[in-house]
Kinemage of the C-alpha trace (Angstrom):
@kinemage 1
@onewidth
@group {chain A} dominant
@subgroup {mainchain}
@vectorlist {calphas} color= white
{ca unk a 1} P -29.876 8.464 -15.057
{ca unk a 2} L -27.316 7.146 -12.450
{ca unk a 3} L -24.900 8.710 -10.421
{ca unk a 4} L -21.429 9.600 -10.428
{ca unk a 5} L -19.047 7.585 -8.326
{ca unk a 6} L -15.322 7.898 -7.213
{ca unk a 7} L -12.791 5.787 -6.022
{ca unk a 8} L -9.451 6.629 -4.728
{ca unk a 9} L -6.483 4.495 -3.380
{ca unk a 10} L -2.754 4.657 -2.186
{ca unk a 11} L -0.544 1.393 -0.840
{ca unk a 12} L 0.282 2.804 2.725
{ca unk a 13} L -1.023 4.981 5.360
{ca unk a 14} L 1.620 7.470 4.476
{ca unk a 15} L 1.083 7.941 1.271
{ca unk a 16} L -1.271 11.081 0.212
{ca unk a 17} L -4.436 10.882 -1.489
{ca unk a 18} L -4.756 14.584 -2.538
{ca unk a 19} L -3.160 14.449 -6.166
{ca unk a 20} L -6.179 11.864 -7.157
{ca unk a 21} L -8.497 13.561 -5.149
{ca unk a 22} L -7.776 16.664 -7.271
{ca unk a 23} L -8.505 14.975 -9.962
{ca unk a 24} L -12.064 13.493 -9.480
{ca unk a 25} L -13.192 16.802 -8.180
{ca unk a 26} L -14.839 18.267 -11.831
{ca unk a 27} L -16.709 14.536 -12.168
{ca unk a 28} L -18.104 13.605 -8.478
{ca unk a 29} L -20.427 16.223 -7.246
{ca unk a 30} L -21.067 14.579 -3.665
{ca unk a 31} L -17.663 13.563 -2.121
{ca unk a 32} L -19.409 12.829 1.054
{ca unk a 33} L -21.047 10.152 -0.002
{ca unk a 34} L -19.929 9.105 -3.681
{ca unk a 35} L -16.167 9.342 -3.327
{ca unk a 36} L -14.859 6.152 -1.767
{ca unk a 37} L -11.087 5.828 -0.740
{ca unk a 38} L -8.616 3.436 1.313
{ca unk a 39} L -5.302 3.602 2.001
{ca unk a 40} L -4.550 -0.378 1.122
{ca unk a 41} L -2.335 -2.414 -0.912
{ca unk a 42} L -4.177 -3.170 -4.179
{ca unk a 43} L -3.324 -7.168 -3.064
{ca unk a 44} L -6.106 -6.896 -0.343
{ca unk a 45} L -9.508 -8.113 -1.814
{ca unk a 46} L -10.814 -6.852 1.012
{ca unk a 47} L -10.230 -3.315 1.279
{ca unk a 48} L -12.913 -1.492 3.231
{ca unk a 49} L -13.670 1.765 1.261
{ca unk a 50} L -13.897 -0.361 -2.495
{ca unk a 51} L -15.907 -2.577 -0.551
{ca unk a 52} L -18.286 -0.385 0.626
{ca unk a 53} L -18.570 1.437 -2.768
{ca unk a 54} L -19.708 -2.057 -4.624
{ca unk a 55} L -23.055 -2.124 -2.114
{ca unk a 56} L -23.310 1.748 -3.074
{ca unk a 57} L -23.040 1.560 -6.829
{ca unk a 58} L -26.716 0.338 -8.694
{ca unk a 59} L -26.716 -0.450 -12.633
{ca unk a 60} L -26.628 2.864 -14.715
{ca unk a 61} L -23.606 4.356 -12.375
{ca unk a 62} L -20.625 5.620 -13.276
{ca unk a 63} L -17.383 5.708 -11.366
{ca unk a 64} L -14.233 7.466 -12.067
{ca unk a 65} L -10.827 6.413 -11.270
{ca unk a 66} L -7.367 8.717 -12.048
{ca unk a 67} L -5.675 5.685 -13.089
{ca unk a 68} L -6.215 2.154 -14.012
{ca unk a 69} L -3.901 0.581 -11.323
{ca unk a 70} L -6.357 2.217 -9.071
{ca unk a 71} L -8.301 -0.920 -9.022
{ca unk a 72} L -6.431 -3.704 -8.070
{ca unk a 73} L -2.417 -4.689 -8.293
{ca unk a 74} L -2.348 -7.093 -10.989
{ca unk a 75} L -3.277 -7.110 -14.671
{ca unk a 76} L -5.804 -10.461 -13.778
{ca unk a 77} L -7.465 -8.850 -10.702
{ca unk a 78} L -8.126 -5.383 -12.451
{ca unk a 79} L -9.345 -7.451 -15.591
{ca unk a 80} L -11.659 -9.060 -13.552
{ca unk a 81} L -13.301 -6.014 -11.729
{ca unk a 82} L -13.536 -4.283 -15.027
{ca unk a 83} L -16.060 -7.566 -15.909
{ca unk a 84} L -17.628 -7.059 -12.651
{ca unk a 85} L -18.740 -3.537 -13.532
{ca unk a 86} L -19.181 -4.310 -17.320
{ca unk a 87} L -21.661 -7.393 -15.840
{ca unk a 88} L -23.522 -4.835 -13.536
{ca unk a 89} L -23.978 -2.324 -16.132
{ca unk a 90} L -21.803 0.226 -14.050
{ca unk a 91} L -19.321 1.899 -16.845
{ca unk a 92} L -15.734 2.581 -15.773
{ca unk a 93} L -13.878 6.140 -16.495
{ca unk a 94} L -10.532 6.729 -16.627
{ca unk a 95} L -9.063 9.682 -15.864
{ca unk a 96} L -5.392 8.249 -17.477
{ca unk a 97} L -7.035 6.782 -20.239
{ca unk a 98} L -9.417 9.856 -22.461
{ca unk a 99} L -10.853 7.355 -24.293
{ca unk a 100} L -13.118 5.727 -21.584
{ca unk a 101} L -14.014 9.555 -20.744
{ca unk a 102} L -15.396 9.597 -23.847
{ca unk a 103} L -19.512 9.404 -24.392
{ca unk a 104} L -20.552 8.298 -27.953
{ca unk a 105} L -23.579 7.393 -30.081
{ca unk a 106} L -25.109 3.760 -28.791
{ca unk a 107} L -24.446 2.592 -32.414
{ca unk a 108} L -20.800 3.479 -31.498
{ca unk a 109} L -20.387 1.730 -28.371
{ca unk a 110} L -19.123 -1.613 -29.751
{ca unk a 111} L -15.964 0.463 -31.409
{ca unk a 112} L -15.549 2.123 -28.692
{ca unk a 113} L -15.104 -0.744 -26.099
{ca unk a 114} L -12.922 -2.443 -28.578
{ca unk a 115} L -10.393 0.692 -28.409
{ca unk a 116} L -10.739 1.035 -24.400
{ca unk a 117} L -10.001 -2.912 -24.014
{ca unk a 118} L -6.881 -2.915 -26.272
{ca unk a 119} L -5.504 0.336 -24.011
{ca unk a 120} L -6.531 -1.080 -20.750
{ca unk a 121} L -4.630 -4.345 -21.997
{ca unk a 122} L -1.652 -2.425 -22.697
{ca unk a 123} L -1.955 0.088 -19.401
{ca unk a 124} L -2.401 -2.884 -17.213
{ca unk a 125} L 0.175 -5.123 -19.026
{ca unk a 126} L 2.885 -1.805 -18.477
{ca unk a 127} L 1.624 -1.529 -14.719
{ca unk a 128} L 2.070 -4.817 -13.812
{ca unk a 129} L 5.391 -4.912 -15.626
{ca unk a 130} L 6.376 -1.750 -13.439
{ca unk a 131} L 5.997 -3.008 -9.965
{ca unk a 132} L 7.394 -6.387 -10.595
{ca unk a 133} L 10.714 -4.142 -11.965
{ca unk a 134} L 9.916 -2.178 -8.809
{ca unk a 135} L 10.087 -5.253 -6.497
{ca unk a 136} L 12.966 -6.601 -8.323
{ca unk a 137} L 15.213 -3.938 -7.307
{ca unk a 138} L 14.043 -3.539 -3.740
{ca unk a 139} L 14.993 -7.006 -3.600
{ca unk a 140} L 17.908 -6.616 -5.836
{ca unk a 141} L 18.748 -3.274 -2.991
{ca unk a 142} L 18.066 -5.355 -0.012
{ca unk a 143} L 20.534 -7.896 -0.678
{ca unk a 144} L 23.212 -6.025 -1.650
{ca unk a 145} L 22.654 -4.002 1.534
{ca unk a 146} L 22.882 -7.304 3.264
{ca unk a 147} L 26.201 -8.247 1.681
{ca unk a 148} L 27.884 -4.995 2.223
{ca unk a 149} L 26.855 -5.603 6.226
{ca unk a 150} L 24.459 -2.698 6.716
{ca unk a 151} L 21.678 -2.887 8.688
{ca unk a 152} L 17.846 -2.427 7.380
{ca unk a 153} L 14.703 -1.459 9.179
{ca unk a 154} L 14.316 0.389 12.104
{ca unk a 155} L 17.767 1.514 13.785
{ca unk a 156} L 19.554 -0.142 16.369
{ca unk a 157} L 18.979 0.863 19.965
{ca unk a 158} L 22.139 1.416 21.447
{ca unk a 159} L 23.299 1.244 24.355
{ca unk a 160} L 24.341 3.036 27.078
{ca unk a 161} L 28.263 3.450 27.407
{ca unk a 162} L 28.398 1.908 31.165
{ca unk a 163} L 26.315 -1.064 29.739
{ca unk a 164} L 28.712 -3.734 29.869
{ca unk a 165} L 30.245 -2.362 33.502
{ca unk a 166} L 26.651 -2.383 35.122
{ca unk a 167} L 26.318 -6.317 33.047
{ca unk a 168} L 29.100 -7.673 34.510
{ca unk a 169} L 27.893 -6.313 38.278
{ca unk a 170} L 24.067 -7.426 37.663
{ca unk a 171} L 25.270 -11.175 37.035
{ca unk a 172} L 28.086 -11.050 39.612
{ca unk a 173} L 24.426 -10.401 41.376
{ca unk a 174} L 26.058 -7.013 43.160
{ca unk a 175} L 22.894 -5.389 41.428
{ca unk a 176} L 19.444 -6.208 41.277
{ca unk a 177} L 17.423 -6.733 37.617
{ca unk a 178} L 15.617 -3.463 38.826
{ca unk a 179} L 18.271 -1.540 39.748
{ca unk a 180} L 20.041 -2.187 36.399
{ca unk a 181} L 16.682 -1.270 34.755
{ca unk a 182} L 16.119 2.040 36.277
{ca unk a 183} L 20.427 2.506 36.048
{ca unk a 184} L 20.126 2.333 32.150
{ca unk a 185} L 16.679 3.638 31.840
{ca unk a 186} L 14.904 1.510 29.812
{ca unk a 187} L 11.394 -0.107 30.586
{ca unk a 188} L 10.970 -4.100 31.332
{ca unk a 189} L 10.453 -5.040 27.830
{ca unk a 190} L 13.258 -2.964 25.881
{ca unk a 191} L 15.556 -4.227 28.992
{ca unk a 192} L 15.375 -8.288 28.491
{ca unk a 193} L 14.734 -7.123 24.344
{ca unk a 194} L 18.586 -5.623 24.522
{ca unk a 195} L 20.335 -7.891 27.446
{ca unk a 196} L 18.656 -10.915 24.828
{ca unk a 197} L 20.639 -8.838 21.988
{ca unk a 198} L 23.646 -8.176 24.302
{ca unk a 199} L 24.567 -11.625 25.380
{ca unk a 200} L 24.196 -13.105 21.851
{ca unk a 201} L 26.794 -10.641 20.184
{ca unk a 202} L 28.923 -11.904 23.229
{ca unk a 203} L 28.366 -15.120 22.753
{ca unk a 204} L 29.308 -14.551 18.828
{ca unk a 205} L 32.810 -13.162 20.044
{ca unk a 206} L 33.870 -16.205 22.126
């Protein structure tokens, strides 16, 4: 009899895993070292924790996922996974989709897999379809926010209000580069990052 497996997966580092965690609890009885996880885009082929699973898993294994998307970010890559375990005898659960939770006769199997790979066709066809309509209107959002002037990403350092004053004395050369440094208090690198900035806006207005 093989063992139970987990996998779990969010896009960014901010994202939380708890909700799918939750949900593997009742089916993986040794977290510490069947439950698999990585905080990833599903684009990266690569991604450590999946990785490390597929060396884990032997033929006869299960593993459980809370959603098909889980896998991979496109219908082709997930398709192609699902062979992968299908080839390696390692049977696929998931939690989204109560059919694949489902444990039949052997004579039954064929039926089945017929019903799981029509609703993983149509699960995967609806997920891909979502974050292409997700990306659409991020793009969609980021150039209308462009248009309209606003500015995206992380916010604009100002500057200090005596700025321009202490500019105009530190290339009359009445100041030193050092002195205006420690005058405005910024460190080397924000310093030449925002007199770079500065004397490009001016150089817009003339």
């Amino acid at each position: 009899m093989g063992e139970n497996f987990g996998y779990i997966r969010v896009s960014t580092a901010q994202q939380n895993l708890d909700r799918q965690l939750e949900a593997l609890k009742p089916y993986v009885d040794d977290f510490d070292n069947r439950l698999f996880q990585d905080k990833a885009s599903g684009k990266d082929m690569e991604r450590e924790g999946f990785q490390h699973m597929l060396k884990a898993m032997r033929s006869g294994d299960t593993l459980y996922i809370k959603s098909i998307d889980r896998l991979g970010r496109n219908k082709q890559q997930i398709k192609e996974y699902l062979e992968y375990f299908k080839n390696k005898d390692i049977r696929v659960k998931i939690i989204d989709i109560p059919t694949t939770m489902q444990d039949r006769p052997k004579e039954e199997t064929w039926v089945i897999e017929m019903i799981n790979n029509i609703i993983i066709e149509v699960y995967t066809s609806i997920a891909e379809q979502e974050r292409e309509t997700l990306l659409q209107r991020q793009s969609e959002g980021i150039a209308s926010a462009k248009a309209k002037g606003k500015h995206l990403g992380r916010p604009i350092m100002q500057l200090p209000n005596d700025w321009a004053k202490y500019y105009k004395q530190w290339k009359a050369g009445k100041i030193k580069t050092v002195d205006f440094m420690d005058i405005v208090d910024m460190k080397k690198a924000t310093f030449y990052k925002k007199l770079k900035e500065y004397e490009k806006s001016l150089g817009k207005v003339k």
